[in-house]
N, C-alpha and C positions, 0 to 999 in steps of 0.2 A: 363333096365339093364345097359344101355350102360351109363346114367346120373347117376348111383347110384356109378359103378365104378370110375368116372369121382371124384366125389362131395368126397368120398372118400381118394381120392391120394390128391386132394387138401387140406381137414382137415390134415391127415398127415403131410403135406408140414406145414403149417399156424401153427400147436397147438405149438412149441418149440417156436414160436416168441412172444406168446401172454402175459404178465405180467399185471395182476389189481395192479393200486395205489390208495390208499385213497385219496379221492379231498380235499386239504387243501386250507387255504388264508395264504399268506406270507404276514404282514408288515412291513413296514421300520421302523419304530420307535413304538415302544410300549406306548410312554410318548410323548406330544408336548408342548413344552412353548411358548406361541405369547403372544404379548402386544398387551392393550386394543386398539383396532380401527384398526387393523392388520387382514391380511389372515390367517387362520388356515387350512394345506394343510394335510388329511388324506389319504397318500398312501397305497393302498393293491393290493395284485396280486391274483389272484387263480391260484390253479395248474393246471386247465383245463376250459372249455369253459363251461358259466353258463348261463342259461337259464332266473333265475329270482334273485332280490336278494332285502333286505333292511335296511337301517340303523334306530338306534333305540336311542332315548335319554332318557334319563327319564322317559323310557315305553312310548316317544311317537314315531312312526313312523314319519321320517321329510324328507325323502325320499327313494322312491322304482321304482324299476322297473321287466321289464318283458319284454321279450326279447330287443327290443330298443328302447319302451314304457317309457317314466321317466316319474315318479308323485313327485313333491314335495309339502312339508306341503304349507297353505297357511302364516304360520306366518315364513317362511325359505322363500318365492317365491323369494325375494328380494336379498337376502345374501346366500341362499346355491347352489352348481353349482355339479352336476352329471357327473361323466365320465366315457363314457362304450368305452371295454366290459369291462377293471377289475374291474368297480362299484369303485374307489378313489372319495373323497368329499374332495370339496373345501366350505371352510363357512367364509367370508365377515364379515369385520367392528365388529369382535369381542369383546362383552363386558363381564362385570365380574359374570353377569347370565350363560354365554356357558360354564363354566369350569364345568369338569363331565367327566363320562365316555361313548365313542359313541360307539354302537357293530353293526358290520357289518354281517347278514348272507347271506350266496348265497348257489342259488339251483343248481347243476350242472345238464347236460341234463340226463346224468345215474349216480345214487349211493346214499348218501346219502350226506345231507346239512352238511354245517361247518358254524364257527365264529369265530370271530376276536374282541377282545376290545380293542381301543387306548382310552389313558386319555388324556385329553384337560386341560392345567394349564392357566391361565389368569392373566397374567403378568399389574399392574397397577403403573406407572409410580408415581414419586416422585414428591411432588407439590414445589414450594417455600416458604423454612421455615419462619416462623416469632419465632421473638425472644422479650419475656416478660420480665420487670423487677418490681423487688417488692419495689425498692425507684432506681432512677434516680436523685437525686439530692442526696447522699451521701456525709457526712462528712469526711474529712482526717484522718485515724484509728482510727474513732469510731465507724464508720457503717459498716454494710457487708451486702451484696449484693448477690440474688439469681436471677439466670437469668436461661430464660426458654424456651426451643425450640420444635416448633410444626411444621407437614407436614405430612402431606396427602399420602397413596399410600401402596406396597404392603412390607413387611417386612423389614421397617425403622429403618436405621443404621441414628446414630447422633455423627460429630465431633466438636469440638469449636476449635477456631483460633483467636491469638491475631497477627497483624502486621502481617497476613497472613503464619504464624508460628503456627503449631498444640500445642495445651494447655496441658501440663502434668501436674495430681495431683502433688500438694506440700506443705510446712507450712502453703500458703495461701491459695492454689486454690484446691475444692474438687468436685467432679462428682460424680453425679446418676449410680447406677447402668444399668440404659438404656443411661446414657448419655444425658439424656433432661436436668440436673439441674445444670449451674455452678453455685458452690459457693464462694464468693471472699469474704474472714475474711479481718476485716482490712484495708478497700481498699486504695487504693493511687492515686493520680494525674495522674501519669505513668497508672492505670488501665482507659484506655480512649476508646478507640474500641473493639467491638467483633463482630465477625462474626462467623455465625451455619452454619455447609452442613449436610443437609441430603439425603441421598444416598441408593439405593439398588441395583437385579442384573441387573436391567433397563435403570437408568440412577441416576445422584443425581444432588440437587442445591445446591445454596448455600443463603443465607439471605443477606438481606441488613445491613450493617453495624448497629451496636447500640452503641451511646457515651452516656457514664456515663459524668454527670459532676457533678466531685466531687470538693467539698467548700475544701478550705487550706487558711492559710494565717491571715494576715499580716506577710510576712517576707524579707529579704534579701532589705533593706531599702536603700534609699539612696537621698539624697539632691545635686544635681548639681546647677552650678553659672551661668548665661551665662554676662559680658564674666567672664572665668575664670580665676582671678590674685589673688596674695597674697596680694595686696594691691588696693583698688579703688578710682578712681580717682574722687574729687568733683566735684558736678551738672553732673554727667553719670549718668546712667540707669542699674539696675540691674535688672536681672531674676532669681527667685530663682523655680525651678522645684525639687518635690517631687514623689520617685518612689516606690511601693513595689511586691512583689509577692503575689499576693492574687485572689481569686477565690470565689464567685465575687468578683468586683473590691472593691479598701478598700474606707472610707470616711477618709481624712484626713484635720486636724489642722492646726495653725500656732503659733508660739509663740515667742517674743523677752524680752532674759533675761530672762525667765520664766512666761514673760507676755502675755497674750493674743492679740493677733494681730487681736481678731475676723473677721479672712478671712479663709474663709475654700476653697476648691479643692487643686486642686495637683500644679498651680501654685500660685508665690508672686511676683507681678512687685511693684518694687520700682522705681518712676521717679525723676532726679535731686535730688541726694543723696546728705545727709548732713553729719557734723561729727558726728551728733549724731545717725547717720545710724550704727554707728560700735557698734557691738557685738554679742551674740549666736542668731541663728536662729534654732529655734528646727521644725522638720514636727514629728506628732502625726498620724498614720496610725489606725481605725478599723478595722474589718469586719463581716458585719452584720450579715451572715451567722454561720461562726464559734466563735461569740461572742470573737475574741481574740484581743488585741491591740499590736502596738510595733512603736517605736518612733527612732526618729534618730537628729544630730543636727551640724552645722555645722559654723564658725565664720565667718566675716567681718570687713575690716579695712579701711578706709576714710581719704585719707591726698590731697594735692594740686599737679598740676602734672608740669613737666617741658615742655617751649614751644620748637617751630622749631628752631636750632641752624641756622649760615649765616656766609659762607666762602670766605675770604677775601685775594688777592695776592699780591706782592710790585711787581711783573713781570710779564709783560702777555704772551710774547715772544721771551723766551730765549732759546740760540741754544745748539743742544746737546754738551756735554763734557764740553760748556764754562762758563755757567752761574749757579749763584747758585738763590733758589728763597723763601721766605718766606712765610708761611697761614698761618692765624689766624680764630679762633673760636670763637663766641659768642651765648648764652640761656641767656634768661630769666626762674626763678624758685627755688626752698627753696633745698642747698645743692648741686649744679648742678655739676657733674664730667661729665668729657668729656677722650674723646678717639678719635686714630685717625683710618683711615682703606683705605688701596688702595685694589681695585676690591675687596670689602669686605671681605677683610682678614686685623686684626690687624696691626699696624706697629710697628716694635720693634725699637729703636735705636742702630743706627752702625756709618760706618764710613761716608757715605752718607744724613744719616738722624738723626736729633739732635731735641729734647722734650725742650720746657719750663719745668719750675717745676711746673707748676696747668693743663699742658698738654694742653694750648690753641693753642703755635704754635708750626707749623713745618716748621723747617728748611731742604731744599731739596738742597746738594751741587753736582753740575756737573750734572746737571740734565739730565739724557734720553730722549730717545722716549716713551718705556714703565710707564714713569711718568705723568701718563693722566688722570686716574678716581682717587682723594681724594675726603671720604666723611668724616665729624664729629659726633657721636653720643655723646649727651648729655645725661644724665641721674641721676636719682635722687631716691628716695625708691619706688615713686608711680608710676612711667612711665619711659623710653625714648624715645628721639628723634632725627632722622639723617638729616643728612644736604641735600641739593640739590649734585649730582652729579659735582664735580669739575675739569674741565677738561685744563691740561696745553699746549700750541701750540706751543710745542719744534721743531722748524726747523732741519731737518737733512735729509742726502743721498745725491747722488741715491745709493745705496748700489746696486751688480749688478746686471744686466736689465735680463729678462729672455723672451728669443723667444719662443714662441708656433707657429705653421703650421698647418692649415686647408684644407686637410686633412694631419694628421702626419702621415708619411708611412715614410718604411726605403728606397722605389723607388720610382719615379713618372713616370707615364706615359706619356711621350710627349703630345702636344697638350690638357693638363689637366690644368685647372684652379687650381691656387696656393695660399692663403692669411697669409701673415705673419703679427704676432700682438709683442707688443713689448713692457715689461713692469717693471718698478723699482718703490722699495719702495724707497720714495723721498716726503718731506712735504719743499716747497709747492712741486707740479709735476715737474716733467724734462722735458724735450726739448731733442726730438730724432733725429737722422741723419738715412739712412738708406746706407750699401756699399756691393758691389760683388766682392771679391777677390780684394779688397783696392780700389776698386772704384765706387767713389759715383753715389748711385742710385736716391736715395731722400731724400731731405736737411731738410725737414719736416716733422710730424707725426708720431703716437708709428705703423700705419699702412702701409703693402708695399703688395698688389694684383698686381698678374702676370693673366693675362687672359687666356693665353693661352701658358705654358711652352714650349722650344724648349732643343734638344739635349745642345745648349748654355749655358741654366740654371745653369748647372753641376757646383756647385762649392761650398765655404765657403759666409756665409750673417753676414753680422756683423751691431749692433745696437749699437748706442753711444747713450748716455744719460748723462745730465747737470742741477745741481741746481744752478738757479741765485742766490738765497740768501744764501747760504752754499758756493758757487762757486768750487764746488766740480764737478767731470768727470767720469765717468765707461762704460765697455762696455762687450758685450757679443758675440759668434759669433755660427753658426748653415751648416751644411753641407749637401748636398743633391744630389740626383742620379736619373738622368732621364734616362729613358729607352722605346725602343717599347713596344704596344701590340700585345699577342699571336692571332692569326687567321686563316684562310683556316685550322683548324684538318681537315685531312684523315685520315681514316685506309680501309688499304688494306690485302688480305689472297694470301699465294702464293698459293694455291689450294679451289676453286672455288666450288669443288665435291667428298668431301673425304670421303674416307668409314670408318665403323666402323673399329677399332681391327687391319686396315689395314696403313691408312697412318699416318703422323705427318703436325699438320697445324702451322704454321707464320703467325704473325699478327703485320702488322707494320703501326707505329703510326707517320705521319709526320705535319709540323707546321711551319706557316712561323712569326714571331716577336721573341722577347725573350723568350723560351722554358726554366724555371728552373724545371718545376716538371709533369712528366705522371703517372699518375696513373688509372691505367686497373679495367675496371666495366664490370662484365655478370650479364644483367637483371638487373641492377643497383644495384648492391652489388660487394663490391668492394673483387678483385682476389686476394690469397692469395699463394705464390709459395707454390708447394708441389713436388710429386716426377714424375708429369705428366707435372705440369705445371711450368712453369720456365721465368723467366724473363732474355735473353740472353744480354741485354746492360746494362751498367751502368746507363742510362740518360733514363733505361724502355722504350726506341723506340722501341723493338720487345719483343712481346709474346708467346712463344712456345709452344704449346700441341703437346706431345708426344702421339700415337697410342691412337688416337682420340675416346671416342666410345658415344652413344646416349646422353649422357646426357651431354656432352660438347654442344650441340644445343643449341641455344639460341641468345640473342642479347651481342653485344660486343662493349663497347665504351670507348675512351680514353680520361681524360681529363686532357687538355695540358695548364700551368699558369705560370704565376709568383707572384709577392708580388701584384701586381695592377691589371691584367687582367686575363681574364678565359674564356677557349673557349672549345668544344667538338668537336669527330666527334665519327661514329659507324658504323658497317656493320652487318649484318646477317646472321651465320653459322650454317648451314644445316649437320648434320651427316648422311647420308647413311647407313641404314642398312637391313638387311632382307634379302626375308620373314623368317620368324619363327610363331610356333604356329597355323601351318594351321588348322584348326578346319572347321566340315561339321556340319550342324544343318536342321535336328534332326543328332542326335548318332545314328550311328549303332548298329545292324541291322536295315532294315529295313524293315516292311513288308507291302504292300499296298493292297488291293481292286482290282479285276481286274475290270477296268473301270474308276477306281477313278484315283485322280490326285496327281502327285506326283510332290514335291516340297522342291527345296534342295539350302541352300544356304553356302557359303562358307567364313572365315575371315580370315585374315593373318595379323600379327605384320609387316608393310616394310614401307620403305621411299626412295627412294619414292612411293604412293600408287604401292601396284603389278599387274601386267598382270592375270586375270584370264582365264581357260580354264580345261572345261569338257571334261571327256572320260571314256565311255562304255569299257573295255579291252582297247584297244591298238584306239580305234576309236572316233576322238575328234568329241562331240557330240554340245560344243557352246562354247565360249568366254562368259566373265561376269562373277558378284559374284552371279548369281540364275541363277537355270536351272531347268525349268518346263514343264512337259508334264502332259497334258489336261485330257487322257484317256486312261491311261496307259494301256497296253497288257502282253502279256506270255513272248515276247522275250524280254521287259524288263528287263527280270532277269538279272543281276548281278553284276560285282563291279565296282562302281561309283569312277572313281578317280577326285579331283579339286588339278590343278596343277598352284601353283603363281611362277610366274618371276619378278625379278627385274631388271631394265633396267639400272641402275648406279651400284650393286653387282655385277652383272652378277649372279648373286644365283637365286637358284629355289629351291622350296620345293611342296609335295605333301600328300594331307592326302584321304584314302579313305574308303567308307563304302561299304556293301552286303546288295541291297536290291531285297527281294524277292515280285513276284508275287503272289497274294492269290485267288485260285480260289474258288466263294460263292456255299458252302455248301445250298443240300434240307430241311435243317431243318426249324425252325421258326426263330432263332435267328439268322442264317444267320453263326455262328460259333460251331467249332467242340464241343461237348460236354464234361467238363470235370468231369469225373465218379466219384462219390465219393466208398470208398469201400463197404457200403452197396449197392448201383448201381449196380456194378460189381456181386456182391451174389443175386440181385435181379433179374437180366438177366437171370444168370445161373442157378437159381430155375425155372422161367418161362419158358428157355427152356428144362429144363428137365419133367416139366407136360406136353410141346408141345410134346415131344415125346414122352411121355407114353400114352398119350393121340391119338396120331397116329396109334400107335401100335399097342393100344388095339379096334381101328376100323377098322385097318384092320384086323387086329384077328377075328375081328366079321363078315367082309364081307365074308372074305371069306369061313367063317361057315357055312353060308346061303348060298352060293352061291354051296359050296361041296353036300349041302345036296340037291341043286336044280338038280344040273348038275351030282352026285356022285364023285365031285372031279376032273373028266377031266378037268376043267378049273383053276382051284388053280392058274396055272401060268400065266393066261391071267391079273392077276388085276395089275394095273398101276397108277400110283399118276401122276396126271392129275392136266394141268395148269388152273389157273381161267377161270370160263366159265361155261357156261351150258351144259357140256358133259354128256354122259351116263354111262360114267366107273366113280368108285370110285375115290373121289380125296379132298386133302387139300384147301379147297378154297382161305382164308387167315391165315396168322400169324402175328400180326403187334406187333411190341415191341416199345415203346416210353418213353425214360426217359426223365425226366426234373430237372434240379435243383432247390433246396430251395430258399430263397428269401437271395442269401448271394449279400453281396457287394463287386462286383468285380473290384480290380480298374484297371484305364482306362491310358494308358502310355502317360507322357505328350509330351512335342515338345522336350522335351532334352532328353526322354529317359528312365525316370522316373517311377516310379508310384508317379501319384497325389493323390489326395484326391478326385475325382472326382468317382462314382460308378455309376454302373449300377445291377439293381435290377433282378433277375430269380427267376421262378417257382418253386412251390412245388414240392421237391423231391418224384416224383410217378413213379410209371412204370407199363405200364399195357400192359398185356397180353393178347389180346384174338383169340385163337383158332378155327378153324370153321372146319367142316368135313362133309364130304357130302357123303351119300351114293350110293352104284349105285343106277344108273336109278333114284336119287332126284333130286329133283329142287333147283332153289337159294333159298336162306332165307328166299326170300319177295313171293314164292310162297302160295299157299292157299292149297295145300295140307298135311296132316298130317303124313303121313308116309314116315319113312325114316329122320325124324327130324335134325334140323343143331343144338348143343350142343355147350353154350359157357361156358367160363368159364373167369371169372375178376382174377385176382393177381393183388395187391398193395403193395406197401413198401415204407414205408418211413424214 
């Protein structure tokens, strides 16, 4: 009676949860397209957990199983791959036999079977086209030409392309309705390559190039001379070369005056030429191909040529301004006109220069320097000829002397080696003197080295210069500035240890030689005033930063020169600042383990590095940037302060976190359980059957027990702790939930949630109730009366 009531309240309880679904299979894709020699991956799910199931092709089964039993075909053993529980197939190296329809059914443990059909498409790749022609040797617009593209694979597209340029139908060019057939009416020379792609949703190629050669020709004709004159000169050599456009090449003729020269090819060498070489040269072009001819013709004319003209002076060495000088010209050869030409320019007649009348001589009055290169060209109808290079040895100068200085600087540096050179245009050469402020240094050479200059040097250098044969004089003069070099650069800071925000630094820049220029470098880039930084001297010896802050740190150097030397010097300024940014790692909270080890480290922005120091409340627990304990306790609890000092700010700053102690829970997982809200409703159902289920045994005990005793005892029955006692009692009640298999994530060292999870149990709870009646035994007793009654609850 007491189980029927029990079994009761529990249907009750259970029948509002209960809902039947029909057992489906879900697929991902209904339709699959793979290329040939590829995976073909058939995804399904069922709605529920299957027992047996198997795939079908073409009425044949090609794999099956039952429960984690797999059988595959033997002709699939290779290529097809099983995956349980939701029964998905994978089938290998797929080729254009596998396309079709695969149907999957599966038997679930209770209901009836279901099915699934996915289609398999079998994608075959594009081969490389070849492309046919129906004449490859085509005539220039008289043939047409069909060309033809072929390839292999699965629903083939076909483009044509000329110079890699897609082919659109036009006057000349026509396409197949598929695109296999170009037709070219008409064709031409310019039609010379094609290239076919063929292509589908796979992949596409493309062909290898196809050249038409198409015949043209003879045309665009032409006869060149080598060499090439209007007239040729007797006993030379000609070349006569014939050209045309044609395809193939043409056979061509020769012909003088209309006579046969019987010499065929493209050239005619004619050697030591007569007069009676002069007249038409016709070239006759074929071609064999296009049966067509075309001729061209060109003349020749043969006279005697003029020799090397020879120039002749009445003066060989006359001095500029004084003298005046005469050339004469003489050729051999039929009509010889001459001309005359200084540095290959004409000469005209003026007041200077005066012509024979058959133009042999030239008169040169007062002659120059510039009057150096005459030559004479001779000439005639069939050639000329120029004379040798004639060159006149006009004495003049010095005109004046020019000093150059090795090295030329506008300063020298004492103790520097000095070479002065010393130079006039003067025919013949001059004869130099050398002097320092009007006083002779050396009475010979255009050259005057100083080895090693002194303060002394300082002064004006003067060069004389003399032509013996002119008996002419000139002179030039150069001035110069000797000076120390810069050296010992210092730089100095009037503050050694300046703080950020707080003070202003001085940086002075000192130098012992001649100092013309300082210029300020941080990090080696050179300073630029702004509204911080300020250069306080005229001559740049101090550099001021005004309220200095971090990022004025760095290196600082000054570099001290003049026009000849260059020196540095530098120091290194340190900005002061901090701390800031105190940061404790992990982030708070924190929560630890009782037992486990806690471990905390601390970072601060300061310069110099900061003082570290831990404290528990008010009680400093270490120095240093980590503070760890091994096996942490309960009176650990509470707030972690890390406190940085700076010993040059005098600042301090402090960051702190809350970390609690976590005492381990009697569960499995070691942590508190978080309920979902079925959880929470599945508790509260279970304890409500525990106590109807109480109730209604004690209701019962003490039924029997009234009708043993007439009820005097009603009030003696007591709920009694576990044990084997004699009065009525609950023996246990155990309730245990657990979670689903969700993934919980895990907090990293900053604070976070990572990505890291931890996996929990199926969400169950179970309930089981025990009741014992009087005067029964435990559960594992052998007697039968007075029975212990359980009862299971599940929820998931």
């Amino acid at each position: 009676m007491v189980r029927l009531s029990l079994t009761a309240v529990a249907v009750c309880l259970f029948l509002p949860a209960v809902e039947l679904q029909d057992f489906t299979i879900q697929i991902e894709n209904s339709s699959i397209n793979v290329t040939v020699g590829s995976s073909a991956f058939f995804s399904v799910r069922p709605s529920a957990e299957t027992k047996s199931g198997n795939w079908v092709f073409k009425d044949k089964t090609l794999a099956q199983w039952v429960g984690t039993g797999v059988s595959i075909d033997n002709e699939y053993t290779t290529r097809a791959e099983l995956f349980l529980p939701n029964g998905s197939l994978q089938l290998n190296s797929v080729t254009v036999l596998d396309r079709g329809e695969y149907t999957v059914t599966m038997f679930p443990k209770t209901g009836p079977q279901a099915t699934a059909t996915i289609t398999l498409n079998v994608l075959e790749p594009v081969s490389k086209p070849t492309i046919l022609s129906n004449n490859t040797n085509p005539v220039e617009y008289n043939d047409t030409v069909a060309l033809t593209c072929r390839a292999s694979g699965t629903a083939v597209s076909y483009q044509w392309l000329k110079d890699n340029k897609t082919i659109d139908p036009g006057d000349r060019i026509g396409l197949s309705r598929d695109n296999t057939t170009l037709t070219i009416s008409g064709v031409l020379r310019s039609d010379e390559e094609f290239t076919c792609r063929a292509y589908n949703m796979i992949n596409g190629n493309t062909s290898d190039p196809l050249r038409l050669n198409v015949s043209y020709g003879p045309e665009s004709l032409n006869i060149s001379i080598n060499p090439q004159l209007a007239l040729y000169v007797l006993g030379s050599n000609v070349n006569f070369s014939c050209s045309a456009v044609s395809n193939p090449p043409s056979e061509f003729q020769w012909y003088l005056n209309s006579t046969s020269l019987e010499q065929n090819g493209q050239q005619l060498i004619i050697a030591d030429i007569t007069l009676n070489n002069t007249g038409n040269y016709t070239c006759e072009a074929f071609n064999n191909a296009t049966k067509r001819y075309s001729l061209t013709t060109r003349d020749m004319v043969v006279i005697e040529p003029v020799s090397k003209p020879n120039v002749t002076a009445n003066a060989t060495n006359p001095i500029e301004h004084n003298d005046t000088v005469a050339l004469t010209c003489f050729a051999s050869g039929t009509a010889v006109s001459y001309q005359w030409l200084e540095d290959n320019s004409t000469i005209i007649p003026d007041k200077r220069f005066g012509l024979s009348g058959d133009n042999r001589t030239l008169t040169v009055s007062g002659v120059l320097r510039s009057d150096g290169g005459f030559m004479c060209y001779a000439y005639n109808a069939v050639n000329g000829m120029t004379s040798d290079l004639y060159h006149l040895d006009v004495s003049y100068g010095p005109d004046l002397p020019n000093i150059s200085i090795n090295p030329d600087l506008p300063v020298y540096i004492s103790g520097r080696a000095v070479a002065f050179s010393c130079s006039a245009d003067s025919n013949p050469p001059s004869e130099f003197e050398w002097y320092l402020n009007d006083t002779l240094l050396q009475p010979k050479g255009h050259q005057l080295t100083i080895d090693s200059i002194t303060l002394n040097g300082t002064g004006k250098y003067t060069c004389h210069a003399f032509n013996n044969l002119t008996k002419k004089y000139n002179a030039s003069t150069k001035q110069i500035l000797v000076i120390e070099p810069v050296s010992s650069v210092n730089v100095s800071a009037n503050n050694s240890k300046p703080v950020e925000n707080i003070d202003t630094v001085s940086l002075s820049c000192s130098a012992s030689g001649s100092v013309q220029t300082r210029i300020w470098f941080k990090n080696n880039r050179a300073i630029q005033d702004n509204d911080r930084i300020i250069t306080t001297s005229p001559d740049n010896r101090t550099l001021t930063i005004i309220s200095v802050n971090r990022n004025d740190s760095g290196t600082y150097k000054c570099n001290a020169s003049n026009d000849f030397s260059f020196n540095s010097g530098d120091t290194i300024l340190q900005i002061n600042y901090g701390p800031e940014n105190v940061s404790i790692t992990p982030p708070g909270p924190v929560s630890v383990k009782l037992g486990h080890t806690l471990a905390l480290h601390c970072s601060a922005l300061s310069v110099p590095a900061g003082a570290y120091e831990w404290y528990n409340g008010t009680s400093l627990l270490k120095t240093g940037q980590t503070y760890t304990t091994d096996s942490i306790s309960s009176y650990h609890d509470g707030n972690y302060t890390c406190q940085v000092n700076n010993i040059i700010t005098k600042k301090g700053s402090t960051a702190t976190i809350q970390v609690t102690v976590q005492e381990i829970s009697d569960n499995n997982n070691g942590n508190k359980s978080n309920l979902s809200g079925g959880g929470i409703a599945g508790i509260v159902i279970a304890v409500a059957v525990l106590i109807t289920a109480i109730v209604i045994g004690v209701w019962m005990i003490m039924k029997k027990v009234n009708r043993a005793k007439g009820g005097s005892q009603q009030n003696d029955i007591k709920m009694a702790s576990p044990g084997n006692t004699p009065s009525p009692q609950t023996e246990y009640a155990t309730v245990e939930r657990k979670q689903p298999n969700i993934q919980t994530p895990v907090p990293s060292s900053n604070g976070t949630s990572s990505d890291a999870t931890k996996p929990r149990d199926p969400d169950v709870v179970y309930a089981q109730p025990s009741i014992l009646q009087q005067g029964a035994k435990s559960p594992n007793a052998t007697t039968v009366d007075n029975k212990t009654d359980y009862a299971e609850l599940k929820f998931r």
